[in-house]
CHARMM internal coordinates of N, CA and C (Angstrom, degrees):
IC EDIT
DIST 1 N 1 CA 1.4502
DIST 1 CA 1 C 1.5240
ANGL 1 N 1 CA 1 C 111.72
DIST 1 C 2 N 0.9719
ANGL 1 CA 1 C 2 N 109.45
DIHE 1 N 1 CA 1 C 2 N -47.32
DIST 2 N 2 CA 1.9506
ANGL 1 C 2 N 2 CA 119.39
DIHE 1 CA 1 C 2 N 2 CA 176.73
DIST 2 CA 2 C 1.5639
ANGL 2 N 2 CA 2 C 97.55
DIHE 1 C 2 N 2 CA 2 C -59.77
DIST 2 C 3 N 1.1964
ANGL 2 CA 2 C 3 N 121.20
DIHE 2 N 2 CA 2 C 3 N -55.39
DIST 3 N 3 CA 1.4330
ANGL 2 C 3 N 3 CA 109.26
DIHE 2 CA 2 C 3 N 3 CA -177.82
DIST 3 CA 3 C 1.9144
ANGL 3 N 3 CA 3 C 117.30
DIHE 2 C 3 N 3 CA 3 C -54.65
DIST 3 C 4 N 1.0128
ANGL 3 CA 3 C 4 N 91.25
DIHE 3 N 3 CA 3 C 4 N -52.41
DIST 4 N 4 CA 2.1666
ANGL 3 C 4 N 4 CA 98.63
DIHE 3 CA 3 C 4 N 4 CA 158.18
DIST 4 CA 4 C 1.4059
ANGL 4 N 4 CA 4 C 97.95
DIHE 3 C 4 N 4 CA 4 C -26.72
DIST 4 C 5 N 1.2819
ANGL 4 CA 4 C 5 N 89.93
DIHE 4 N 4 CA 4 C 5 N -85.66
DIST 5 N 5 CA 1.8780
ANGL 4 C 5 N 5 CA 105.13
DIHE 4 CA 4 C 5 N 5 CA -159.75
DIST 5 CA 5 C 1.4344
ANGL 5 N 5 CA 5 C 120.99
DIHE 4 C 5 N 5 CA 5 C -48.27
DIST 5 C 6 N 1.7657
ANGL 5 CA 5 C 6 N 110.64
DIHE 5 N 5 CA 5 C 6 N -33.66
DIST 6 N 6 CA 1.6238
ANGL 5 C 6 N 6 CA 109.54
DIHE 5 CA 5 C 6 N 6 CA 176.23
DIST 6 CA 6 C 1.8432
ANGL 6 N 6 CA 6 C 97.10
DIHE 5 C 6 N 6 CA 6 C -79.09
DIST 6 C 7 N 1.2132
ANGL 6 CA 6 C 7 N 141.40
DIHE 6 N 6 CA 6 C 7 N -10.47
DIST 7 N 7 CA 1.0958
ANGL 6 C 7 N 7 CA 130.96
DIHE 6 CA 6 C 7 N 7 CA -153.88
DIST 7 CA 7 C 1.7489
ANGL 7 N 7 CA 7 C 94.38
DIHE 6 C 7 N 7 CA 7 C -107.95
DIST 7 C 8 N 1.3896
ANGL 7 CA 7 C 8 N 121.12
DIHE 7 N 7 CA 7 C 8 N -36.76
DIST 8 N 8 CA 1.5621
ANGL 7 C 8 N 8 CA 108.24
DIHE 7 CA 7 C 8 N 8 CA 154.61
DIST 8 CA 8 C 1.3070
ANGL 8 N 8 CA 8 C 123.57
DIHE 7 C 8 N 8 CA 8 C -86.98
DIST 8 C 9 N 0.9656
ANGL 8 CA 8 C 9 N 134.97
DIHE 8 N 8 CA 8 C 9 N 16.47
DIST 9 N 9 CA 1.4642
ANGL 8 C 9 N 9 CA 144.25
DIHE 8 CA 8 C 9 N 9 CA 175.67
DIST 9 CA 9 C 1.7206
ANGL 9 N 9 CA 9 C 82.61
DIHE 8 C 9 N 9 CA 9 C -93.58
DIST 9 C 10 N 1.2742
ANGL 9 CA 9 C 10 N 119.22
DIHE 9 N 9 CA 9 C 10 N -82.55
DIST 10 N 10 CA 1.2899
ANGL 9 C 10 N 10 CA 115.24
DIHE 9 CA 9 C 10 N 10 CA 171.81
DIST 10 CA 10 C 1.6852
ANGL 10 N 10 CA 10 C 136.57
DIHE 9 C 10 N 10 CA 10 C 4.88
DIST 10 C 11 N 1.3865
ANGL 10 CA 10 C 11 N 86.97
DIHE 10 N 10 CA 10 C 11 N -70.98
DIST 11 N 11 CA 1.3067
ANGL 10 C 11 N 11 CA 117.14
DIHE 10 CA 10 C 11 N 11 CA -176.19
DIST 11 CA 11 C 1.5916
ANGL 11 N 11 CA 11 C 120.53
DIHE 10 C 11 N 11 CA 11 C -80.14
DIST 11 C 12 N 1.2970
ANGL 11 CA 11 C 12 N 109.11
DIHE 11 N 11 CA 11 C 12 N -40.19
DIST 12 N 12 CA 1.2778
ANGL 11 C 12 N 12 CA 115.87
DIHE 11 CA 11 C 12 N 12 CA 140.54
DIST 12 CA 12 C 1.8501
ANGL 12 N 12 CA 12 C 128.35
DIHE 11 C 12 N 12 CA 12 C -27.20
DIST 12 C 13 N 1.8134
ANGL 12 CA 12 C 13 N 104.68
DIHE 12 N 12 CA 12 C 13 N -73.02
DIST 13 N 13 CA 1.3394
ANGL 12 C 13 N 13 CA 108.19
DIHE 12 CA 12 C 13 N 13 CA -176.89
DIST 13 CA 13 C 1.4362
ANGL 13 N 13 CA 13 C 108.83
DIHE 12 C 13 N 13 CA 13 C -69.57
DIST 13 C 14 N 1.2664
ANGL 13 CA 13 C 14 N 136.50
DIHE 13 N 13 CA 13 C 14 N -23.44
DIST 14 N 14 CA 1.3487
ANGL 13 C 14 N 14 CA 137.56
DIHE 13 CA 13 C 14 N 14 CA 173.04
DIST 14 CA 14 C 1.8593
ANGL 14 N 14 CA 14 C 106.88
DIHE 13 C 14 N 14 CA 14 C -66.03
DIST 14 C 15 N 1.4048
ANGL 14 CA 14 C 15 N 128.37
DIHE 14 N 14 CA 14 C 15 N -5.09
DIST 15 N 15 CA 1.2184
ANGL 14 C 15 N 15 CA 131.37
DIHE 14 CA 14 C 15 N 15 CA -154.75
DIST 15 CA 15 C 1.7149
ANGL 15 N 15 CA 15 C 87.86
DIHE 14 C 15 N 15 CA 15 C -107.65
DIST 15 C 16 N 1.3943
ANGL 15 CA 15 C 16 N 105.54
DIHE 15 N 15 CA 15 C 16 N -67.83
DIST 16 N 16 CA 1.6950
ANGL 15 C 16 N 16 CA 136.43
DIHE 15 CA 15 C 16 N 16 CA -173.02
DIST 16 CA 16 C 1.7710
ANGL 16 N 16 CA 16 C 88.89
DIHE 15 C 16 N 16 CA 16 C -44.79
DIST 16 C 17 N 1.2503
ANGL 16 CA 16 C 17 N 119.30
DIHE 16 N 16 CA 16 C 17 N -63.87
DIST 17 N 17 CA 1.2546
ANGL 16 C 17 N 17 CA 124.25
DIHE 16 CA 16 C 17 N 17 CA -176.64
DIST 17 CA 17 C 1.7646
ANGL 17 N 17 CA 17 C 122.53
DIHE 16 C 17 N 17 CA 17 C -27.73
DIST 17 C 18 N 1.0939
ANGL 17 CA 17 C 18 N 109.17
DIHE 17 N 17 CA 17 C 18 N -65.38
DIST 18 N 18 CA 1.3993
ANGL 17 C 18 N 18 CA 141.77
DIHE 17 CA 17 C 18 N 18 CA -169.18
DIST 18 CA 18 C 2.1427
ANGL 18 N 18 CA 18 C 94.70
DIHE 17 C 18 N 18 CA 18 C -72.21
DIST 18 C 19 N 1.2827
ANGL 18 CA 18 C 19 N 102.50
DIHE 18 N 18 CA 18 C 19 N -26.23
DIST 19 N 19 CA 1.6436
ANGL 18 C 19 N 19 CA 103.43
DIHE 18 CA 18 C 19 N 19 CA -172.80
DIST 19 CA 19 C 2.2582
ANGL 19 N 19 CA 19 C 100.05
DIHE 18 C 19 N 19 CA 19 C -69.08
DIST 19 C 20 N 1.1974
ANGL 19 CA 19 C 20 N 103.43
DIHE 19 N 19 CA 19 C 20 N -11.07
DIST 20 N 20 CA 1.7831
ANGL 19 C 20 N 20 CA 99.75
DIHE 19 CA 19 C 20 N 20 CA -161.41
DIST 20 CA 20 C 1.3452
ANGL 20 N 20 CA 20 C 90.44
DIHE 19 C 20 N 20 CA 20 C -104.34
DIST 20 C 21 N 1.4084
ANGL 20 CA 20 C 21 N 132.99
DIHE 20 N 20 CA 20 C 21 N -11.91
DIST 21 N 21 CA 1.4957
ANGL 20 C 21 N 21 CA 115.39
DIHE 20 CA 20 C 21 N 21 CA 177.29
DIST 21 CA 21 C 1.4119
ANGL 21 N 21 CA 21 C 126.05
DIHE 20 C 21 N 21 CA 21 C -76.48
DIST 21 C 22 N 1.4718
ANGL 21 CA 21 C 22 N 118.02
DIHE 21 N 21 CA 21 C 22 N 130.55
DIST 22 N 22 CA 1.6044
ANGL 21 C 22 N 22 CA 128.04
DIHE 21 CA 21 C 22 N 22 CA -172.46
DIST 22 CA 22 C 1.3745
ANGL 22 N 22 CA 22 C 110.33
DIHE 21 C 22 N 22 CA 22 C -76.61
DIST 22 C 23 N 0.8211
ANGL 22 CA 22 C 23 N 124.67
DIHE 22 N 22 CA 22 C 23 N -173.48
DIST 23 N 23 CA 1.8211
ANGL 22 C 23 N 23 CA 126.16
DIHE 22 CA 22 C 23 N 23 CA 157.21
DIST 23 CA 23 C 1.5797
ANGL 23 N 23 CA 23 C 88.78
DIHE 22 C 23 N 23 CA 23 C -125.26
DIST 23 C 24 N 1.7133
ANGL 23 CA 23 C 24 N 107.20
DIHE 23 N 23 CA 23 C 24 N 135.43
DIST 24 N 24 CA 1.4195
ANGL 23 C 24 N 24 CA 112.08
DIHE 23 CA 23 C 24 N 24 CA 159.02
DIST 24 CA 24 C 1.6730
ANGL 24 N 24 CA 24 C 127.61
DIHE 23 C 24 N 24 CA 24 C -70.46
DIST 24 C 25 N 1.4034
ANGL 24 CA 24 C 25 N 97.44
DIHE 24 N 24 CA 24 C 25 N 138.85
DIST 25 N 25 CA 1.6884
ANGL 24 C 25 N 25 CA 96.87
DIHE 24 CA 24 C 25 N 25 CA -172.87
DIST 25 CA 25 C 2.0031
ANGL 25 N 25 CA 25 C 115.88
DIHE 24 C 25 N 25 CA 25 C -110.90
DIST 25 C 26 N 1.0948
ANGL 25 CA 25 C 26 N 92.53
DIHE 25 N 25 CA 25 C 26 N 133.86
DIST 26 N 26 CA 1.9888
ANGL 25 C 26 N 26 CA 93.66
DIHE 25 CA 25 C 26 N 26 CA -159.27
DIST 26 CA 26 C 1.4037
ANGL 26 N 26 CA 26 C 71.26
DIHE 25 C 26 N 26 CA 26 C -100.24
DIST 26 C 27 N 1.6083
ANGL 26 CA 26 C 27 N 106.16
DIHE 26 N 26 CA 26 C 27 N 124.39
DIST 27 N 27 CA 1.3741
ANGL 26 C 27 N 27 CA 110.78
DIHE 26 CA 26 C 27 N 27 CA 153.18
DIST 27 CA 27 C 1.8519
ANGL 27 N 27 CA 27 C 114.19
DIHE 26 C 27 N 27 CA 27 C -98.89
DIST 27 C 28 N 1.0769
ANGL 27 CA 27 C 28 N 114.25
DIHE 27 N 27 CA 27 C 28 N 96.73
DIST 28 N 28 CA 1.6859
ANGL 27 C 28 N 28 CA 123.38
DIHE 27 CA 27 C 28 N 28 CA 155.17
DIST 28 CA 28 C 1.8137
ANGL 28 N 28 CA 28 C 138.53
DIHE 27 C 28 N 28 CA 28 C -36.77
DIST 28 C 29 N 1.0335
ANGL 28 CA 28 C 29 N 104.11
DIHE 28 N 28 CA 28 C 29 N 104.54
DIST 29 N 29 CA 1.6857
ANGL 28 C 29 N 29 CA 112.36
DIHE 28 CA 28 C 29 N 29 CA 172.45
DIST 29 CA 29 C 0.9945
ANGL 29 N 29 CA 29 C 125.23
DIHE 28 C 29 N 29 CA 29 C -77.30
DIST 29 C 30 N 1.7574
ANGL 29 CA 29 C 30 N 121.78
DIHE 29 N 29 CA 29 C 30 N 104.69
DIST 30 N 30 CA 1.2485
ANGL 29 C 30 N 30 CA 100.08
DIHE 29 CA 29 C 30 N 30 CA 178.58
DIST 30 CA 30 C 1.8160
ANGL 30 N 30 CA 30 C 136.22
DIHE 29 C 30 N 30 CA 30 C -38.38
DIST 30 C 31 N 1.0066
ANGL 30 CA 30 C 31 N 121.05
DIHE 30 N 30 CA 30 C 31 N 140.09
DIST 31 N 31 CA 1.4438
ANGL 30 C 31 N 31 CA 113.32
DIHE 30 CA 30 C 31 N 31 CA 157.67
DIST 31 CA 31 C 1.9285
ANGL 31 N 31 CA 31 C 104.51
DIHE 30 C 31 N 31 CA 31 C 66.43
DIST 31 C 32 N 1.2234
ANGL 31 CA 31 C 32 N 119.01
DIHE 31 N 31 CA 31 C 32 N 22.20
DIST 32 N 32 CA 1.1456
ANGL 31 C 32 N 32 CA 129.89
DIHE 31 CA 31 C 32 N 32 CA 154.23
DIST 32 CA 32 C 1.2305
ANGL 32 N 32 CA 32 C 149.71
DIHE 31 C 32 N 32 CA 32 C -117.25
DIST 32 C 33 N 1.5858
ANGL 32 CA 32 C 33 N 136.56
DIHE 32 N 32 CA 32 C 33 N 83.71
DIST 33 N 33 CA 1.7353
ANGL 32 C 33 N 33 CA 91.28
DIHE 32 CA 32 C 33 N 33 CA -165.86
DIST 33 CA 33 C 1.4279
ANGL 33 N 33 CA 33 C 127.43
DIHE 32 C 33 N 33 CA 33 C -96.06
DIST 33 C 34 N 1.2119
ANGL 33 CA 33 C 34 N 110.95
DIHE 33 N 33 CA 33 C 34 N 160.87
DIST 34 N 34 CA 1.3038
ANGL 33 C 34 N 34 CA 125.97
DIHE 33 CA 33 C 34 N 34 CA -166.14
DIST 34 CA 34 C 1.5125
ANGL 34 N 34 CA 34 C 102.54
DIHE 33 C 34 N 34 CA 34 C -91.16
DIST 34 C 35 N 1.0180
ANGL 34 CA 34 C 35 N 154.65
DIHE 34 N 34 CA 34 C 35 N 25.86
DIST 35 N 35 CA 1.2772
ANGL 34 C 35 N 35 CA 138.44
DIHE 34 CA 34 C 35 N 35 CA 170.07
DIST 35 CA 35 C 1.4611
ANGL 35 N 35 CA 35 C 121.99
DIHE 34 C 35 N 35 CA 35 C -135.29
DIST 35 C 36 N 0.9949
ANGL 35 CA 35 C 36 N 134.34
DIHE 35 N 35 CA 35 C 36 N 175.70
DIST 36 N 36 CA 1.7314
ANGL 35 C 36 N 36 CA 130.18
DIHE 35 CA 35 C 36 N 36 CA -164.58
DIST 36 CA 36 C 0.9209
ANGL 36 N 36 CA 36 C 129.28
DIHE 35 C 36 N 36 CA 36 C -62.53
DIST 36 C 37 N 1.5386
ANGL 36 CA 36 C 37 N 109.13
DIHE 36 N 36 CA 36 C 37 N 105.51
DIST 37 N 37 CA 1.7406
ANGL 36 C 37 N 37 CA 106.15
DIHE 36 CA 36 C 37 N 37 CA 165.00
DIST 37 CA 37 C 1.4433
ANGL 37 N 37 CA 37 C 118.91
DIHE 36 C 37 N 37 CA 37 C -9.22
DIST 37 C 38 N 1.4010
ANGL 37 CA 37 C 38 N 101.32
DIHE 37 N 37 CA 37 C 38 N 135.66
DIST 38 N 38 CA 1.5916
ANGL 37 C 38 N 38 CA 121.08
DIHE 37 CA 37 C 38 N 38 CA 171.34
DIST 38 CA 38 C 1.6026
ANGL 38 N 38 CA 38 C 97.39
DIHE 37 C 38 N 38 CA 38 C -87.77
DIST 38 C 39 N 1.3375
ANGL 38 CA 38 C 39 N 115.27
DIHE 38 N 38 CA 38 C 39 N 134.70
DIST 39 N 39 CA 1.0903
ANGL 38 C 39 N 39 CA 151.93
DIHE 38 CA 38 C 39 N 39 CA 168.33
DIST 39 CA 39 C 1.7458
ANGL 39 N 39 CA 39 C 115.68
DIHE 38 C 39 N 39 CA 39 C -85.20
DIST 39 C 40 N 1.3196
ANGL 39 CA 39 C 40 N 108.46
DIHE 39 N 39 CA 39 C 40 N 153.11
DIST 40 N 40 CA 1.3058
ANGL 39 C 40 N 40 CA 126.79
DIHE 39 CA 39 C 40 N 40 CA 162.75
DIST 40 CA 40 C 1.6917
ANGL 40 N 40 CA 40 C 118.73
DIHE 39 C 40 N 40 CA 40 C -63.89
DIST 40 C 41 N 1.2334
ANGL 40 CA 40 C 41 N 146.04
DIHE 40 N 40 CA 40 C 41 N 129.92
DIST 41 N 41 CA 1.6762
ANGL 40 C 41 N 41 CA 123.94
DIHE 40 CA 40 C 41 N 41 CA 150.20
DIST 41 CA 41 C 0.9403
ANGL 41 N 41 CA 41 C 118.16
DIHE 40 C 41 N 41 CA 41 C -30.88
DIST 41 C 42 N 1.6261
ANGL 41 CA 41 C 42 N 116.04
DIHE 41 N 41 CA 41 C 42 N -49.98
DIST 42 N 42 CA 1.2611
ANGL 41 C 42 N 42 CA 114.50
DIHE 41 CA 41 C 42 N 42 CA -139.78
DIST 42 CA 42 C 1.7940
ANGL 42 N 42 CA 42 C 104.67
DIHE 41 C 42 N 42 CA 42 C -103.39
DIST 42 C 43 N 1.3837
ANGL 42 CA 42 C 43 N 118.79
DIHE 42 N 42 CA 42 C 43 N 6.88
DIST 43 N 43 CA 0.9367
ANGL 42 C 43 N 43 CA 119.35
DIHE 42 CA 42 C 43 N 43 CA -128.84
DIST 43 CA 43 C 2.0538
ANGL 43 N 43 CA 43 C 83.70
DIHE 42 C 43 N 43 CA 43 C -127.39
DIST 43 C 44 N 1.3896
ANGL 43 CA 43 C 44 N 107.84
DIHE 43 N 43 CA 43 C 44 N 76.49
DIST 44 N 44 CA 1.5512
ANGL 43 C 44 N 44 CA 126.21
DIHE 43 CA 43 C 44 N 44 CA -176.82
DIST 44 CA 44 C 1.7030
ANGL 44 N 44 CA 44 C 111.37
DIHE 43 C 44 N 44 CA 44 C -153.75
DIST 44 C 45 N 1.3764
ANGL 44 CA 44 C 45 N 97.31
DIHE 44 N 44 CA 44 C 45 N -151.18
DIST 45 N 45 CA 1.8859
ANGL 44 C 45 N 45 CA 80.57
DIHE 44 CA 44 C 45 N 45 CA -159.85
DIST 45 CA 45 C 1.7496
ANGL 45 N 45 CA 45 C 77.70
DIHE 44 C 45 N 45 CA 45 C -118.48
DIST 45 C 46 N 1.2036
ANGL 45 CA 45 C 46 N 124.03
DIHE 45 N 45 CA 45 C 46 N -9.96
DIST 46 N 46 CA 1.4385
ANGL 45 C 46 N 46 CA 89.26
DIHE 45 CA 45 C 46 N 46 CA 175.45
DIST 46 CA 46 C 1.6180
ANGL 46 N 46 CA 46 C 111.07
DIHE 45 C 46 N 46 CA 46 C -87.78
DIST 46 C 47 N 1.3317
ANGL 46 CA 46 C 47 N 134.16
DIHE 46 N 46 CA 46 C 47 N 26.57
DIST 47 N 47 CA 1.7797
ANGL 46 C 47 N 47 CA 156.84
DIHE 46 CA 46 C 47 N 47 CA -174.97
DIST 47 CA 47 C 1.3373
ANGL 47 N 47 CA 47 C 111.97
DIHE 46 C 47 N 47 CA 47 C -146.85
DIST 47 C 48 N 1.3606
ANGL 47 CA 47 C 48 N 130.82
DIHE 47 N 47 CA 47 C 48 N -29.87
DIST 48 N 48 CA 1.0341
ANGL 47 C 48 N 48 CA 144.02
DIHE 47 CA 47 C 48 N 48 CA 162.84
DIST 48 CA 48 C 1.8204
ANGL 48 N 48 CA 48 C 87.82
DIHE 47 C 48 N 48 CA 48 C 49.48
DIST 48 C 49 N 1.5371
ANGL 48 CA 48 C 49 N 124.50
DIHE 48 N 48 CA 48 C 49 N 69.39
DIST 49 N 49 CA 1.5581
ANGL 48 C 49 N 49 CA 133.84
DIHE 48 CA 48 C 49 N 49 CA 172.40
DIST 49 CA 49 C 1.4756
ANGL 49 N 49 CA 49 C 117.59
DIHE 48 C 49 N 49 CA 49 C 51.89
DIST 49 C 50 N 1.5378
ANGL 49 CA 49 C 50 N 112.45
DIHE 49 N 49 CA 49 C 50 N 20.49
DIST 50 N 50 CA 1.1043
ANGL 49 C 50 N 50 CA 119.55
DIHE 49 CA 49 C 50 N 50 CA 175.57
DIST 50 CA 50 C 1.2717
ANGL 50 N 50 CA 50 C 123.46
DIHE 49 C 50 N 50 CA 50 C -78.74
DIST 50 C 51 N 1.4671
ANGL 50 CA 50 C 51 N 136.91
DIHE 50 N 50 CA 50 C 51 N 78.01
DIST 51 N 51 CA 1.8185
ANGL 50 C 51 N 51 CA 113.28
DIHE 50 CA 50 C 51 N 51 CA -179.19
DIST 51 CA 51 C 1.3086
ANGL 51 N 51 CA 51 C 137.84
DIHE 50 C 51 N 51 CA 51 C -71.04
DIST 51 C 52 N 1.3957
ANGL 51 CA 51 C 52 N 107.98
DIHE 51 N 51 CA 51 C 52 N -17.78
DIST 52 N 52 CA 1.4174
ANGL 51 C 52 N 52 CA 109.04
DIHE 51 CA 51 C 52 N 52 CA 172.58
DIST 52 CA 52 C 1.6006
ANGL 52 N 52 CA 52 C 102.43
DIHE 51 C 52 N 52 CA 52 C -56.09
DIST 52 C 53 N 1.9401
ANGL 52 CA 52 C 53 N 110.26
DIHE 52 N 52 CA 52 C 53 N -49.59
DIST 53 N 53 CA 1.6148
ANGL 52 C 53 N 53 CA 84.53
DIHE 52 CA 52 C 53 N 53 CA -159.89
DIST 53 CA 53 C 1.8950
ANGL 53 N 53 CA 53 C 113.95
DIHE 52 C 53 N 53 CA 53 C -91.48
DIST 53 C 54 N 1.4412
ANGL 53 CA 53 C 54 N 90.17
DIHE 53 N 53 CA 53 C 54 N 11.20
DIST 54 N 54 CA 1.6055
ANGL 53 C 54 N 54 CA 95.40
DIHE 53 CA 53 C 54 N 54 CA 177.94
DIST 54 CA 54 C 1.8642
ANGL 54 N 54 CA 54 C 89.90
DIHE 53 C 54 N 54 CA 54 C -76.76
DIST 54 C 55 N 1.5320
ANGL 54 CA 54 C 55 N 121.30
DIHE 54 N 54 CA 54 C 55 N -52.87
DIST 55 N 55 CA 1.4620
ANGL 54 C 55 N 55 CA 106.78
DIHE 54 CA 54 C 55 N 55 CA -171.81
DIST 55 CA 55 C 1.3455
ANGL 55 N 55 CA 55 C 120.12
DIHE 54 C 55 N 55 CA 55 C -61.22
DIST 55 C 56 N 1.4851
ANGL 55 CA 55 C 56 N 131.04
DIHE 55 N 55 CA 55 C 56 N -12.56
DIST 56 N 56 CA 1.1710
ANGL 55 C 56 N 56 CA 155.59
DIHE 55 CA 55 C 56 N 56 CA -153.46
DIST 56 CA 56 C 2.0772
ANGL 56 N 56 CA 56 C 93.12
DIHE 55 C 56 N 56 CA 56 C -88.20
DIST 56 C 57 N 1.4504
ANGL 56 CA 56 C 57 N 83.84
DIHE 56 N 56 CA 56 C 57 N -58.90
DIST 57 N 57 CA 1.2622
ANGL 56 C 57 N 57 CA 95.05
DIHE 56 CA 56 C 57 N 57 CA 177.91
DIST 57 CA 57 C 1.2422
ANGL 57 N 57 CA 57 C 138.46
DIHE 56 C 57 N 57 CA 57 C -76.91
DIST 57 C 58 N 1.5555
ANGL 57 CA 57 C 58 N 108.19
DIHE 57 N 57 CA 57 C 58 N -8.12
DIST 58 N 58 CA 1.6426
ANGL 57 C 58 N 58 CA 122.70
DIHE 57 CA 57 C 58 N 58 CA 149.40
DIST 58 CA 58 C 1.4037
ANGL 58 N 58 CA 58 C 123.76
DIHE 57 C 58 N 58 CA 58 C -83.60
DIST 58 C 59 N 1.0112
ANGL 58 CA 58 C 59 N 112.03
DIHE 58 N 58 CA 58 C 59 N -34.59
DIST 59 N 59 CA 1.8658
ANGL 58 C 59 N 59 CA 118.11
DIHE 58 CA 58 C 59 N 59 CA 167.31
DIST 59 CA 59 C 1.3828
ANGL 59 N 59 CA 59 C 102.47
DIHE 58 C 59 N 59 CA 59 C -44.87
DIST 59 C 60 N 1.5119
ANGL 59 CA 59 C 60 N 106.06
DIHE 59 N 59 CA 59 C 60 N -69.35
DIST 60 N 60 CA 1.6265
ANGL 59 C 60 N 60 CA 117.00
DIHE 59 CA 59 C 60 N 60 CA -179.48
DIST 60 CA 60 C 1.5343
ANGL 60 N 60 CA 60 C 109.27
DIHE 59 C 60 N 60 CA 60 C -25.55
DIST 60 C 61 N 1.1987
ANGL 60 CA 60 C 61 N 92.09
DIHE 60 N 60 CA 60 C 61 N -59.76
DIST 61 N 61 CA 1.9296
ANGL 60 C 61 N 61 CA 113.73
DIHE 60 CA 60 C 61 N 61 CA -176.20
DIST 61 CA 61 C 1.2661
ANGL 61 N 61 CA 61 C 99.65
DIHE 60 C 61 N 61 CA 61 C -34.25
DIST 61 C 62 N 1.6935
ANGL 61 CA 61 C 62 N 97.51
DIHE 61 N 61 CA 61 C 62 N -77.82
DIST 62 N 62 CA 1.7108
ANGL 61 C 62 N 62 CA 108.71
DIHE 61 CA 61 C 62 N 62 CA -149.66
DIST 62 CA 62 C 1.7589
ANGL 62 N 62 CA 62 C 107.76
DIHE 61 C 62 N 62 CA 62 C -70.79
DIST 62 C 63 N 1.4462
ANGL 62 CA 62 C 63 N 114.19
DIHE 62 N 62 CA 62 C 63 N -34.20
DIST 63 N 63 CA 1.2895
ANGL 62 C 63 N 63 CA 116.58
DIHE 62 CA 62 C 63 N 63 CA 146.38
DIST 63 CA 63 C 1.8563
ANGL 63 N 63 CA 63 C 138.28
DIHE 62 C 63 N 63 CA 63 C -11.65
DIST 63 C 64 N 1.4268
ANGL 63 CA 63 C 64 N 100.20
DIHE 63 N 63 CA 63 C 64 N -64.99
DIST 64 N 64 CA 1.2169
ANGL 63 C 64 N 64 CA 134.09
DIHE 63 CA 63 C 64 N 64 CA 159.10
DIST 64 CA 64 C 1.7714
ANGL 64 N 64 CA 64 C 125.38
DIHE 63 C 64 N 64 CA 64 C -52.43
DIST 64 C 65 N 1.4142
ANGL 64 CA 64 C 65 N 101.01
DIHE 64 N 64 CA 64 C 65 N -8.18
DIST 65 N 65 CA 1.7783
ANGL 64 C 65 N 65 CA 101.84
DIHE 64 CA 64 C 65 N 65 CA -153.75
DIST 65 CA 65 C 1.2652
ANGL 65 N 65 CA 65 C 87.44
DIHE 64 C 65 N 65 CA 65 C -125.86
DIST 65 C 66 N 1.4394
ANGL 65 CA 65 C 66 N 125.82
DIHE 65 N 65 CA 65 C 66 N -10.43
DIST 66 N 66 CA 1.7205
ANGL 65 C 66 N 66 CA 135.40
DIHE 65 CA 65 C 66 N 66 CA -161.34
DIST 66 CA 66 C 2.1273
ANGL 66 N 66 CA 66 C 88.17
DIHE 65 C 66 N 66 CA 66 C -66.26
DIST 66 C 67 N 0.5608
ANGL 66 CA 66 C 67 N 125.96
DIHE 66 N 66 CA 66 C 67 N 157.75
DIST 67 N 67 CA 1.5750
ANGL 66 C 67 N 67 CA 117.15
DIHE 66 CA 66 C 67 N 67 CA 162.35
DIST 67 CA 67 C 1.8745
ANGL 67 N 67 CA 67 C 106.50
DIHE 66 C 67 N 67 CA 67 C -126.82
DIST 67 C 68 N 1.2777
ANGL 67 CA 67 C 68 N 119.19
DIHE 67 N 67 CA 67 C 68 N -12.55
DIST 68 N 68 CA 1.3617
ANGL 67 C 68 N 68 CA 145.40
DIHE 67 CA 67 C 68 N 68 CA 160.21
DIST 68 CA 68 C 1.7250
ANGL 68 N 68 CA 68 C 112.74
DIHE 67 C 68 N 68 CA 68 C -50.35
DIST 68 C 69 N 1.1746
ANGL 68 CA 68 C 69 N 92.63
DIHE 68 N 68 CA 68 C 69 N -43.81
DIST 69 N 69 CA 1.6559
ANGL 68 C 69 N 69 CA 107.27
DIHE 68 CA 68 C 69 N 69 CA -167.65
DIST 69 CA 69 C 1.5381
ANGL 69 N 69 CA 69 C 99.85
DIHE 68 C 69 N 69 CA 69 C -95.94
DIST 69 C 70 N 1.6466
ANGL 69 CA 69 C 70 N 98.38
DIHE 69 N 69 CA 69 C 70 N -61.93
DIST 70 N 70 CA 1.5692
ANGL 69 C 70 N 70 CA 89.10
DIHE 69 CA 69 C 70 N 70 CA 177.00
DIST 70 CA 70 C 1.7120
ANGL 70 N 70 CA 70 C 120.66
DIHE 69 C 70 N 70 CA 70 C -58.47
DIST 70 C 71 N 1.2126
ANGL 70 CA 70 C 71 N 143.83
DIHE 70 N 70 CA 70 C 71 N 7.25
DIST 71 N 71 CA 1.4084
ANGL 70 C 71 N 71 CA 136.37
DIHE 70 CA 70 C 71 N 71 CA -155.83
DIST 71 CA 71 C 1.7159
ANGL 71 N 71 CA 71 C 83.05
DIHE 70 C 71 N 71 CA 71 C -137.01
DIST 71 C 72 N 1.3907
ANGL 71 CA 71 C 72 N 127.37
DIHE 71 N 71 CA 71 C 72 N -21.48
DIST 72 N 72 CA 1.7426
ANGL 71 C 72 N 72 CA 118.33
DIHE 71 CA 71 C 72 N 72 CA -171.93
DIST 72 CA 72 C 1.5844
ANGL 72 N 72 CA 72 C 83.18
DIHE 71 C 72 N 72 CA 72 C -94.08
DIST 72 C 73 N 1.5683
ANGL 72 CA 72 C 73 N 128.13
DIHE 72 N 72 CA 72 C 73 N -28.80
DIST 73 N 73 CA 1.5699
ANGL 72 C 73 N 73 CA 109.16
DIHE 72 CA 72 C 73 N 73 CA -163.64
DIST 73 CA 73 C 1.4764
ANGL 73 N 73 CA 73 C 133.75
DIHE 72 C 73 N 73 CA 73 C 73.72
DIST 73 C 74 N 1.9052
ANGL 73 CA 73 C 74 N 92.78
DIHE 73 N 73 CA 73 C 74 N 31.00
DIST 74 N 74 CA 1.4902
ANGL 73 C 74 N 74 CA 112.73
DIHE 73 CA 73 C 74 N 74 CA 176.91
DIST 74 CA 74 C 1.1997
ANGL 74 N 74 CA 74 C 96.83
DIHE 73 C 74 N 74 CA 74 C -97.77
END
COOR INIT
IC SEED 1 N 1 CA 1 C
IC BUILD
């Protein structure tokens, strides 16, 4: 019988629980947005606003990823 009773008591507080949750509400501005500035790529401290050597440093990259190039040994 105790096992009954802790098992709707249970089920119960798992019910009551779920009754206090809100849904969050995003209130919207027209013609504003609210969320984080867009940034540069290149534009951190390991480039420090440099683009030549941020593009420098994607060539390198994509260079590197060729498997064509790397396997001919150009």
């Amino acid at each position: 019988m105790s096992r009954l009773l802790l098992g709707c008591l249970a089920v119960c507080l798992m019910l009551v629980a779920g009754c206090g949750e809100k849904q969050p509400v995003t209130v919207y501005k027209q013609g504003q947005y609210q969320g984080k500035p867009d940034k540069q790529p290149w534009d951190n401290d390991q480039f420090k606003n440099d683009q030549v050597a941020w593009d420098k440093a994607i060539k390198a990259r994509t260079s590197g990823q060729n498997e064509y190039s790397r396997v001919a040994g150009n």
